[in-house]
Each structure stands twice: as structure tokens, then as C-alpha cells.
Chimera marker file (.cmm) of the C-alpha trace (Angstrom):
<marker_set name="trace">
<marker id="1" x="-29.871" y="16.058" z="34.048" r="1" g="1" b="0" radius="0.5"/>
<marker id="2" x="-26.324" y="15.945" z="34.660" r="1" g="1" b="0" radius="0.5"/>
<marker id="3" x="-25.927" y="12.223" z="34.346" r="1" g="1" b="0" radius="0.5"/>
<marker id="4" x="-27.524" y="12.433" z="30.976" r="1" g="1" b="0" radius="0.5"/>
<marker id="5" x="-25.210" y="15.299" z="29.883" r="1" g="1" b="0" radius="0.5"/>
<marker id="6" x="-22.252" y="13.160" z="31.349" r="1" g="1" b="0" radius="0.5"/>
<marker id="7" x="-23.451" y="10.176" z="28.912" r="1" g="1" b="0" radius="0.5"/>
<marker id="8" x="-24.063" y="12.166" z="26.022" r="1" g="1" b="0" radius="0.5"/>
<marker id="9" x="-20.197" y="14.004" z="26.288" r="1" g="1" b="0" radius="0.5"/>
<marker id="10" x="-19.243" y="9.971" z="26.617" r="1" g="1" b="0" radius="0.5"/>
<marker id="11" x="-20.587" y="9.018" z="24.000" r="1" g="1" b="0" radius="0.5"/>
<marker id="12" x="-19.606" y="11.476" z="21.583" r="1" g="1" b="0" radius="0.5"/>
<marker id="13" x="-16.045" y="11.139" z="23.129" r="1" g="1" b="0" radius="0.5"/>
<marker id="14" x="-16.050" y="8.054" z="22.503" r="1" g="1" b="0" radius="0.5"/>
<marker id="15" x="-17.310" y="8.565" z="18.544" r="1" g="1" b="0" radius="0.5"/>
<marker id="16" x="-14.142" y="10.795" z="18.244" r="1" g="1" b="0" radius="0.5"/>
<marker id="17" x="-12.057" y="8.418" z="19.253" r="1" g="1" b="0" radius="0.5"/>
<marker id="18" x="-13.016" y="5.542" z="16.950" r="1" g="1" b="0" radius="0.5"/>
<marker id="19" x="-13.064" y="8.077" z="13.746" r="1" g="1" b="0" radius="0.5"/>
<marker id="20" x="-9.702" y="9.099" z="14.246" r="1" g="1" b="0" radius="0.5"/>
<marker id="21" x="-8.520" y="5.676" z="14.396" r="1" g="1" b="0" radius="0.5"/>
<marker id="22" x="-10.212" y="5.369" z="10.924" r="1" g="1" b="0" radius="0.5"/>
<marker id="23" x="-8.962" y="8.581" z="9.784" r="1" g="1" b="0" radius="0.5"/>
<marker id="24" x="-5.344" y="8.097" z="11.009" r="1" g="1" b="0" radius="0.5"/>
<marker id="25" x="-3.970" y="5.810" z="7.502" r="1" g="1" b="0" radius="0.5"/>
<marker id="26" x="-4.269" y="6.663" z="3.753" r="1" g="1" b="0" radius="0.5"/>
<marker id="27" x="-2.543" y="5.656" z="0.725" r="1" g="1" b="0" radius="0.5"/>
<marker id="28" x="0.200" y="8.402" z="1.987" r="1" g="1" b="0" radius="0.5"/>
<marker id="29" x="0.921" y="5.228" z="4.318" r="1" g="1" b="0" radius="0.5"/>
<marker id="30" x="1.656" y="2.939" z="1.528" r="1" g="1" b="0" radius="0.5"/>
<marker id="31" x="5.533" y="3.540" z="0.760" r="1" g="1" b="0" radius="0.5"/>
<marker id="32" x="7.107" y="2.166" z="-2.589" r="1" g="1" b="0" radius="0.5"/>
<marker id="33" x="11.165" y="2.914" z="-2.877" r="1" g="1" b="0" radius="0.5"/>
<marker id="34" x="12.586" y="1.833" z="-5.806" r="1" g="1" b="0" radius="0.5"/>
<marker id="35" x="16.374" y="1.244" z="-6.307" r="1" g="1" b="0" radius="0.5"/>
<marker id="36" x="18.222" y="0.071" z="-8.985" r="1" g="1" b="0" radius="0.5"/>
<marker id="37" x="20.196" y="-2.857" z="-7.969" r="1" g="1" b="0" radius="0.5"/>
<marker id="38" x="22.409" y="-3.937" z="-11.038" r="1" g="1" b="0" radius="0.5"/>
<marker id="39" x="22.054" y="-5.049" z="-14.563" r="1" g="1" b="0" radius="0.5"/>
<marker id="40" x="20.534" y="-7.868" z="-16.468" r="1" g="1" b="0" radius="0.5"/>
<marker id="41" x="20.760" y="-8.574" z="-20.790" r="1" g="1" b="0" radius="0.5"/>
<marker id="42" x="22.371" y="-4.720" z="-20.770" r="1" g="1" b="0" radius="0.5"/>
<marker id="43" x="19.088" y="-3.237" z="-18.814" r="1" g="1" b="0" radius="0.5"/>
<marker id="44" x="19.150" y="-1.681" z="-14.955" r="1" g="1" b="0" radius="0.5"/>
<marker id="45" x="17.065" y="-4.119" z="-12.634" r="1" g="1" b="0" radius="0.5"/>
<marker id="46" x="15.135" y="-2.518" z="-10.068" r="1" g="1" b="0" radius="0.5"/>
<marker id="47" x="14.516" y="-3.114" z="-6.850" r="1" g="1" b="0" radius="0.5"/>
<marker id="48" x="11.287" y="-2.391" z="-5.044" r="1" g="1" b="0" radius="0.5"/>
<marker id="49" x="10.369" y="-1.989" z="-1.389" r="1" g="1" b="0" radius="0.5"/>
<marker id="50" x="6.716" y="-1.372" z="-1.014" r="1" g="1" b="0" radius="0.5"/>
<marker id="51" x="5.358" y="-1.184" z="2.961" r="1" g="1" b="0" radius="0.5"/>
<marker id="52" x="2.536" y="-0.333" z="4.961" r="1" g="1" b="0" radius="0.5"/>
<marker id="53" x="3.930" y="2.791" z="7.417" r="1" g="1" b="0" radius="0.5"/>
<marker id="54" x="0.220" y="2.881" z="9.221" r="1" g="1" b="0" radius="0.5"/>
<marker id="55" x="-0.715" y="0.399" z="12.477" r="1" g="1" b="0" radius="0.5"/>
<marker id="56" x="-3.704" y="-0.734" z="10.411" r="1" g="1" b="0" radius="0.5"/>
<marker id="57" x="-3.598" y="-3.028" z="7.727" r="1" g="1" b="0" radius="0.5"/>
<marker id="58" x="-3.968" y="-2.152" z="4.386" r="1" g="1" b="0" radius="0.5"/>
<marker id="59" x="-5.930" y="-4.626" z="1.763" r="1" g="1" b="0" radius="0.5"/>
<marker id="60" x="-6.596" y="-4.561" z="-1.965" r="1" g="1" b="0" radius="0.5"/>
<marker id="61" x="-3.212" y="-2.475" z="-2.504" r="1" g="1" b="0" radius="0.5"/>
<marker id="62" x="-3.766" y="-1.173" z="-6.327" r="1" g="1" b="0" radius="0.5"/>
<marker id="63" x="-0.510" y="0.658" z="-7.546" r="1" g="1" b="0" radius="0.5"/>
<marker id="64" x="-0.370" y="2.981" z="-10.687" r="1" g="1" b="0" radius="0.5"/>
<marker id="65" x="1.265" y="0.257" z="-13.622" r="1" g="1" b="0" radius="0.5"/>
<marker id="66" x="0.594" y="3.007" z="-16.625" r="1" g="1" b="0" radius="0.5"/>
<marker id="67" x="3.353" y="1.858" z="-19.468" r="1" g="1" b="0" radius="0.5"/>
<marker id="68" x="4.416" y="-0.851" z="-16.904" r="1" g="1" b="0" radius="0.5"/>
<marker id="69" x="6.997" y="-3.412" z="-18.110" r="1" g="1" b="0" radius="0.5"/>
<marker id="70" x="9.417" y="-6.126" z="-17.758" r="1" g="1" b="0" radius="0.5"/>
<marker id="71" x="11.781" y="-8.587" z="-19.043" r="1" g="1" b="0" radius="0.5"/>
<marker id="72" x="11.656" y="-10.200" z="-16.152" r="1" g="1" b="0" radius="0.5"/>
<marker id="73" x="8.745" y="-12.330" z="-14.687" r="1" g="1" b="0" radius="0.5"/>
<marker id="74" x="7.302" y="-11.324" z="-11.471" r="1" g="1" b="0" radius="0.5"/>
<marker id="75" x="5.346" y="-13.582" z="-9.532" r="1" g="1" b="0" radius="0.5"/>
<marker id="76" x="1.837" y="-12.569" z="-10.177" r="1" g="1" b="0" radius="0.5"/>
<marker id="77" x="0.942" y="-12.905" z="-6.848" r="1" g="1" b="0" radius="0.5"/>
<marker id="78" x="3.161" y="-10.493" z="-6.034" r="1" g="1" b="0" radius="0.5"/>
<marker id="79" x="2.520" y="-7.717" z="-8.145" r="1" g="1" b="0" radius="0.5"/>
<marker id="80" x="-0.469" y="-8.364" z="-10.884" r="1" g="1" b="0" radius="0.5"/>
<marker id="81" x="-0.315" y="-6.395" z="-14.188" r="1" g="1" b="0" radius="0.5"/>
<marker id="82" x="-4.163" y="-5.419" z="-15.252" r="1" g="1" b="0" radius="0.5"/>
<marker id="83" x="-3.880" y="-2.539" z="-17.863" r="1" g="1" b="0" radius="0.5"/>
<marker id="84" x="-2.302" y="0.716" z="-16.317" r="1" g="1" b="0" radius="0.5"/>
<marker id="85" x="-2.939" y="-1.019" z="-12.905" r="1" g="1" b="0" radius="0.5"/>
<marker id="86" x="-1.531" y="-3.507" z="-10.311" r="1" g="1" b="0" radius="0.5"/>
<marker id="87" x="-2.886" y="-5.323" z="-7.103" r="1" g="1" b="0" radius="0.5"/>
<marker id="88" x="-0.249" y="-5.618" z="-4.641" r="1" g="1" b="0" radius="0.5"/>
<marker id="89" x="-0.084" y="-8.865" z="-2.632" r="1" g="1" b="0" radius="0.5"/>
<marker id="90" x="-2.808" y="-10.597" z="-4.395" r="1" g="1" b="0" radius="0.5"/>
<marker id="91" x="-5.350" y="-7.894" z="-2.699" r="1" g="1" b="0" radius="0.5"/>
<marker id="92" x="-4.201" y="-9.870" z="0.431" r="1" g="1" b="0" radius="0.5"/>
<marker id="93" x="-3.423" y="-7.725" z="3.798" r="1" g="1" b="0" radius="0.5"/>
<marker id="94" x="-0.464" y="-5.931" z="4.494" r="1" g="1" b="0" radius="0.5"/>
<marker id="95" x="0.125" y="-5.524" z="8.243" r="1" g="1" b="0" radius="0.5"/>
<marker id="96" x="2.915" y="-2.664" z="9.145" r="1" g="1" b="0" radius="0.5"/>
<marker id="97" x="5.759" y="-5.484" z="9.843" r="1" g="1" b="0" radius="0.5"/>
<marker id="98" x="4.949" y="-6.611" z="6.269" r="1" g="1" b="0" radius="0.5"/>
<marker id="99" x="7.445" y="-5.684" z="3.592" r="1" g="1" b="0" radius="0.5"/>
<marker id="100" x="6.743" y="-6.437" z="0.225" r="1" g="1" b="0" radius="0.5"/>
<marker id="101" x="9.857" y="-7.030" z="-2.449" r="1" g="1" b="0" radius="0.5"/>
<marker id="102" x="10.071" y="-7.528" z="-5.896" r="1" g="1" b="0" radius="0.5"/>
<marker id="103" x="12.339" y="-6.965" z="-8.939" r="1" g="1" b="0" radius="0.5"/>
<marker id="104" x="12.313" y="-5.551" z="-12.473" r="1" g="1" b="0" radius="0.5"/>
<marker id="105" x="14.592" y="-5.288" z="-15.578" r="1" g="1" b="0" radius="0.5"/>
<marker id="106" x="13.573" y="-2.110" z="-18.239" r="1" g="1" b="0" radius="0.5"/>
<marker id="107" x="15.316" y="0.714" z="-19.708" r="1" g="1" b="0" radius="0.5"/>
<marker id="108" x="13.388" y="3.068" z="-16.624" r="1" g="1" b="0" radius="0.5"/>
<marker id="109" x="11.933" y="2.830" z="-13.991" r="1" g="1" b="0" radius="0.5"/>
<marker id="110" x="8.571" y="3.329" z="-13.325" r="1" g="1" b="0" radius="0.5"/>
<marker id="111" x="6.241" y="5.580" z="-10.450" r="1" g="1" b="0" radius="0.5"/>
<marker id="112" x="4.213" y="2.616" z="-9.228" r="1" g="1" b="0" radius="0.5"/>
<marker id="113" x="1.966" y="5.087" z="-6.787" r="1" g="1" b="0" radius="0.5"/>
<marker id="114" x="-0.684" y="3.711" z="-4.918" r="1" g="1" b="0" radius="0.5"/>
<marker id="115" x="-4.074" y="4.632" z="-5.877" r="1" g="1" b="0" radius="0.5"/>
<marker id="116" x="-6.330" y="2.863" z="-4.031" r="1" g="1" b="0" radius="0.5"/>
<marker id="117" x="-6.871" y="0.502" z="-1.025" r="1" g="1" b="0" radius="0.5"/>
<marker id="118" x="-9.189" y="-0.879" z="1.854" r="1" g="1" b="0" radius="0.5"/>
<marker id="119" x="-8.238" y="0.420" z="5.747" r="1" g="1" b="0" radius="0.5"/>
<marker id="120" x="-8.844" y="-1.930" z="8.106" r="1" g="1" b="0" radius="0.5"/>
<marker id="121" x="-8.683" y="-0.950" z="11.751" r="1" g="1" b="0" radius="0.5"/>
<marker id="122" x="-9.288" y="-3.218" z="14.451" r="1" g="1" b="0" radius="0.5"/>
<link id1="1" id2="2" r="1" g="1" b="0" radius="0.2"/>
<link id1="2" id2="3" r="1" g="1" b="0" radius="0.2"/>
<link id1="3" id2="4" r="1" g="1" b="0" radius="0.2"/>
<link id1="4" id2="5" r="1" g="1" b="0" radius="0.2"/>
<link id1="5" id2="6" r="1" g="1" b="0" radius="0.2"/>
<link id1="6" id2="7" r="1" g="1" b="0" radius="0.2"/>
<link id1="7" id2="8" r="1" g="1" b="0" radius="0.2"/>
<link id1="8" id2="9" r="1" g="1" b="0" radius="0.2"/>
<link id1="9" id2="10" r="1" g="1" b="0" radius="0.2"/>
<link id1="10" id2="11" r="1" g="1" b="0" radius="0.2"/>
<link id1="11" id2="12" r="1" g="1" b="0" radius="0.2"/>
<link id1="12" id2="13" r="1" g="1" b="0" radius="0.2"/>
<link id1="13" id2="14" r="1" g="1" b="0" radius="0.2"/>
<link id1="14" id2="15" r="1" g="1" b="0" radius="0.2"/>
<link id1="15" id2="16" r="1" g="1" b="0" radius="0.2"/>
<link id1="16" id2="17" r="1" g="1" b="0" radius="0.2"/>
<link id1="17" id2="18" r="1" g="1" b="0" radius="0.2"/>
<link id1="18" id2="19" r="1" g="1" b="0" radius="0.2"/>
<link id1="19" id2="20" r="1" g="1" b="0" radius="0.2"/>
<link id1="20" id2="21" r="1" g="1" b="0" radius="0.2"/>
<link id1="21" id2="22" r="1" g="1" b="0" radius="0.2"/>
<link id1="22" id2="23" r="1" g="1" b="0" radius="0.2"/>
<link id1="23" id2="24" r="1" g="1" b="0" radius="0.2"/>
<link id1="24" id2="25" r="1" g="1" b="0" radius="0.2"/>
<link id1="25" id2="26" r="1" g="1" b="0" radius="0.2"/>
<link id1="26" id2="27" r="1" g="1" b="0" radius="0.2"/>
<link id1="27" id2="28" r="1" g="1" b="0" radius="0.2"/>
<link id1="28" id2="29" r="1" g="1" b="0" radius="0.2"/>
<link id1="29" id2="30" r="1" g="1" b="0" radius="0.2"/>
<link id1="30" id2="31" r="1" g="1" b="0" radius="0.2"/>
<link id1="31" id2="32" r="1" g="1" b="0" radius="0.2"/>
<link id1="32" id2="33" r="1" g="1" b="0" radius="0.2"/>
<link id1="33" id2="34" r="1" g="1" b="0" radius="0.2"/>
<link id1="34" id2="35" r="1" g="1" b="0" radius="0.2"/>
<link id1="35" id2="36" r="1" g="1" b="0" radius="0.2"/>
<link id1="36" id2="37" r="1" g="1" b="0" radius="0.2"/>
<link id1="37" id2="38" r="1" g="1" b="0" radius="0.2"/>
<link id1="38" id2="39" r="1" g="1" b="0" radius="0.2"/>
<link id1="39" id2="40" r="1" g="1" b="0" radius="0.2"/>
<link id1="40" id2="41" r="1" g="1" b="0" radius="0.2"/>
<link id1="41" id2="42" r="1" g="1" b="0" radius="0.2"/>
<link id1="42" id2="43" r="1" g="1" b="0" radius="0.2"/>
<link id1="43" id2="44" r="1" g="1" b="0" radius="0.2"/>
<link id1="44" id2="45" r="1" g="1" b="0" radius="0.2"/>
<link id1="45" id2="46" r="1" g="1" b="0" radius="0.2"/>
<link id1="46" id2="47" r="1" g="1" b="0" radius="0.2"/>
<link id1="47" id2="48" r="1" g="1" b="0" radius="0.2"/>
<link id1="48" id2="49" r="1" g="1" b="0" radius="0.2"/>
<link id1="49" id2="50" r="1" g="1" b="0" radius="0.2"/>
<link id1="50" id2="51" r="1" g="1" b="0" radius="0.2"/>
<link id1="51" id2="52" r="1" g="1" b="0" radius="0.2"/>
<link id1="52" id2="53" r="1" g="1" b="0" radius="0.2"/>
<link id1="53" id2="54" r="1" g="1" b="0" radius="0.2"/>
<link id1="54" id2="55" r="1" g="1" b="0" radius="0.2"/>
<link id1="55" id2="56" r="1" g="1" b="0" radius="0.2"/>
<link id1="56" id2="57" r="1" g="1" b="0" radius="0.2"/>
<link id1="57" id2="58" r="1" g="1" b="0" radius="0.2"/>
<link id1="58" id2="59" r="1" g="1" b="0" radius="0.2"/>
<link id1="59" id2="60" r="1" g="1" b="0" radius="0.2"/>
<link id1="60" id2="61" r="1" g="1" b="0" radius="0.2"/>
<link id1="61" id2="62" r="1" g="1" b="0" radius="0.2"/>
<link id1="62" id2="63" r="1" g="1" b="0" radius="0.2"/>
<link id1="63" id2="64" r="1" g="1" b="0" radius="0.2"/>
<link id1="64" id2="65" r="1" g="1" b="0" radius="0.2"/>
<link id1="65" id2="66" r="1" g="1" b="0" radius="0.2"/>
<link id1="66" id2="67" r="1" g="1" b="0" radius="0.2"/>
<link id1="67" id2="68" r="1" g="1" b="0" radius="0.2"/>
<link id1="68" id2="69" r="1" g="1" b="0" radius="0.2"/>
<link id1="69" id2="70" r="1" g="1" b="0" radius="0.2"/>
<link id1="70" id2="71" r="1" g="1" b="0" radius="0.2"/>
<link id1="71" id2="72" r="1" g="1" b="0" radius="0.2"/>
<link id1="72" id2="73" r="1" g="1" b="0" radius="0.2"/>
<link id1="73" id2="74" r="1" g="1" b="0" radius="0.2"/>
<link id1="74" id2="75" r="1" g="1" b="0" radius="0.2"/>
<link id1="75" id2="76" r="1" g="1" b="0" radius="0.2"/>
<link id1="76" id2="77" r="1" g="1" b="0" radius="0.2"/>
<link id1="77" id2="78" r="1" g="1" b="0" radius="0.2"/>
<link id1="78" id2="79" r="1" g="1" b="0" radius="0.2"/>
<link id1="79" id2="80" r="1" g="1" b="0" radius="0.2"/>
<link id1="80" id2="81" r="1" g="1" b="0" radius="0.2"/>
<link id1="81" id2="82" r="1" g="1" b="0" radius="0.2"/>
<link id1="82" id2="83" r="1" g="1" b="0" radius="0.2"/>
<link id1="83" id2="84" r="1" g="1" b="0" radius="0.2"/>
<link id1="84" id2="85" r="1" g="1" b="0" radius="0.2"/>
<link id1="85" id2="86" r="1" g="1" b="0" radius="0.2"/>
<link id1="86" id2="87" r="1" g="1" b="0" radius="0.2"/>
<link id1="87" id2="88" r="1" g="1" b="0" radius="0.2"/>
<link id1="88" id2="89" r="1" g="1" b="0" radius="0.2"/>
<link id1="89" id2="90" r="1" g="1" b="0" radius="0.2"/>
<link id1="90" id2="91" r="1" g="1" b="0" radius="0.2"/>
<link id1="91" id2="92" r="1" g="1" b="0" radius="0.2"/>
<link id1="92" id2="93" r="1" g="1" b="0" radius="0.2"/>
<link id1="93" id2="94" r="1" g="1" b="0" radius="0.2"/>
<link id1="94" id2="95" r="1" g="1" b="0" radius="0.2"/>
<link id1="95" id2="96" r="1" g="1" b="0" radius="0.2"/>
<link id1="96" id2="97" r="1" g="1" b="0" radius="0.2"/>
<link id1="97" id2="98" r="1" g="1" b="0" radius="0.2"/>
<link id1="98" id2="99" r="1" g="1" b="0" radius="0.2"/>
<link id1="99" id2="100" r="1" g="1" b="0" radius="0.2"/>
<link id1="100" id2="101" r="1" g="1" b="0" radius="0.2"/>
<link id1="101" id2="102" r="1" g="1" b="0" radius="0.2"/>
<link id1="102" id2="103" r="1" g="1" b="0" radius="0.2"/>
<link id1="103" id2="104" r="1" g="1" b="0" radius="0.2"/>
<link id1="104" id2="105" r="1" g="1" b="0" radius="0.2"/>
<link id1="105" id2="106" r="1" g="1" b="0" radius="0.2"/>
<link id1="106" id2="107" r="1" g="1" b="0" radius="0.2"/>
<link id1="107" id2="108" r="1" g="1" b="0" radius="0.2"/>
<link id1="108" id2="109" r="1" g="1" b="0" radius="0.2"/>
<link id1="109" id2="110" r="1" g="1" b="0" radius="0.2"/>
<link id1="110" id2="111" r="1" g="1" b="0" radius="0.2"/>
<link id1="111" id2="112" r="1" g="1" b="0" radius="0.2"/>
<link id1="112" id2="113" r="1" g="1" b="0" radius="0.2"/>
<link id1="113" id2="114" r="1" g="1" b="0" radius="0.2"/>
<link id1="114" id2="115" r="1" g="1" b="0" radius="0.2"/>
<link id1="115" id2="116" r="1" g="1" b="0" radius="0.2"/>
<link id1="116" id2="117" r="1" g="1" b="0" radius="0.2"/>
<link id1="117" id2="118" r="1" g="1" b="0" radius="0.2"/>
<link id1="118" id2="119" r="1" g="1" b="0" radius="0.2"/>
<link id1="119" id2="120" r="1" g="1" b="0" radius="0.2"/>
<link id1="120" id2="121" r="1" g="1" b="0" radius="0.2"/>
<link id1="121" id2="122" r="1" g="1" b="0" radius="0.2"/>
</marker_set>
């Protein structure tokens, strides 16, 4: 009786543990600073820093784009334009060393807040 109680407190232990290490990132992980950097045909260029602050990766990085623009080309797989959202990185992984730069030249700047992406926790 006691072994099986000892098993069963294991086990569910061990079920904590691994959901927390699910639990632990969100999008609140995904960090975009923006900084504008200097000035191109009479319009402020920005800067932006996007990274991963969690110690799991982060795929399929989509960032809020509404009223998103440019006059200057960014590499789209960098940062893809699709209506009032982007995919960050191609959708490719983006491991907590990973920083991810790119510029832009308008009038404002823009939010560019994550809204979605896939956890992955090894």
C-alpha cells in the first residue's frame, strides 16, 4: 500500500514538473524594441530588436502588421507582410540566444506585438 501511494505521489510529481516547463513561456516572452536610428528620403528609419526572453524556443512568430509599411524593402524572410499580419523568421525557430534585426523607413512607427506562436520545450 505504501509503495503504491509512493508511485502514485511520483508520478503526479513528476506531471507537475513537465507542465510547468510548458507553462513557463508565452508571447509575454517574445520582446520587440523599436528605436529609431536616423533618417532616410526625409523619413525616421527604425530599428527593430525582436528576441525570444524564454529557454524554449519559440516557432511560427506572427507579429501584429495592422497599417504596416515601408519604403524600405525588408527581406521577406525576415519579417513577411500578410494583411494586418507578419511571420517572424520565416515561421523558423527562435532559440533565446537568437536575436532577430531588421529596419524600416515611415513617417511612425508601428506596435508590431506578437500575437501568436508555437512553444517548444524540450
Amino acid at each position: 500500500m505504501a509503495s503504491s501511494i509512493i508511485t502514485i505521489l511520483s508520478i503526479v510529481f513528476f506531471l507537475i514538473l513537465i507542465s510547468q516547463g510548458y507553462s513557463q513561456c508565452s508571447l509575454k516572452d517574445i520582446s520587440v524594441t523599436q528605436y529609431e536610428t536616423g533618417v532616410v528620403e526625409n523619413k525616421p528609419e527604425w530599428t527593430v530588436y525582436i528576441s525570444n526572453k524564454c529557454h524554449c524556443t519559440q516557432k511560427n512568430v506572427k507579429l501584429n502588421c495592422t497599417g504596416f509599411q515601408t519604403s524600405l524593402g525588408i527581406t521577406p524572410s525576415v519579417l513577411r507582410v500578410s494583411d494586418n499580419e507578419c511571420i517572424l523568421n520565416d515561421g523558423e525557430p527562435i532559440d533565446k540566444n537568437l536575436h532577430i534585426v531588421f529596419f524600416y523607413v515611415w513617417d511612425k512607427s508601428f506596435p508590431l506585438n506578437p500575437i501568436s506562436s508555437e512553444i517548444i520545450c524540450s
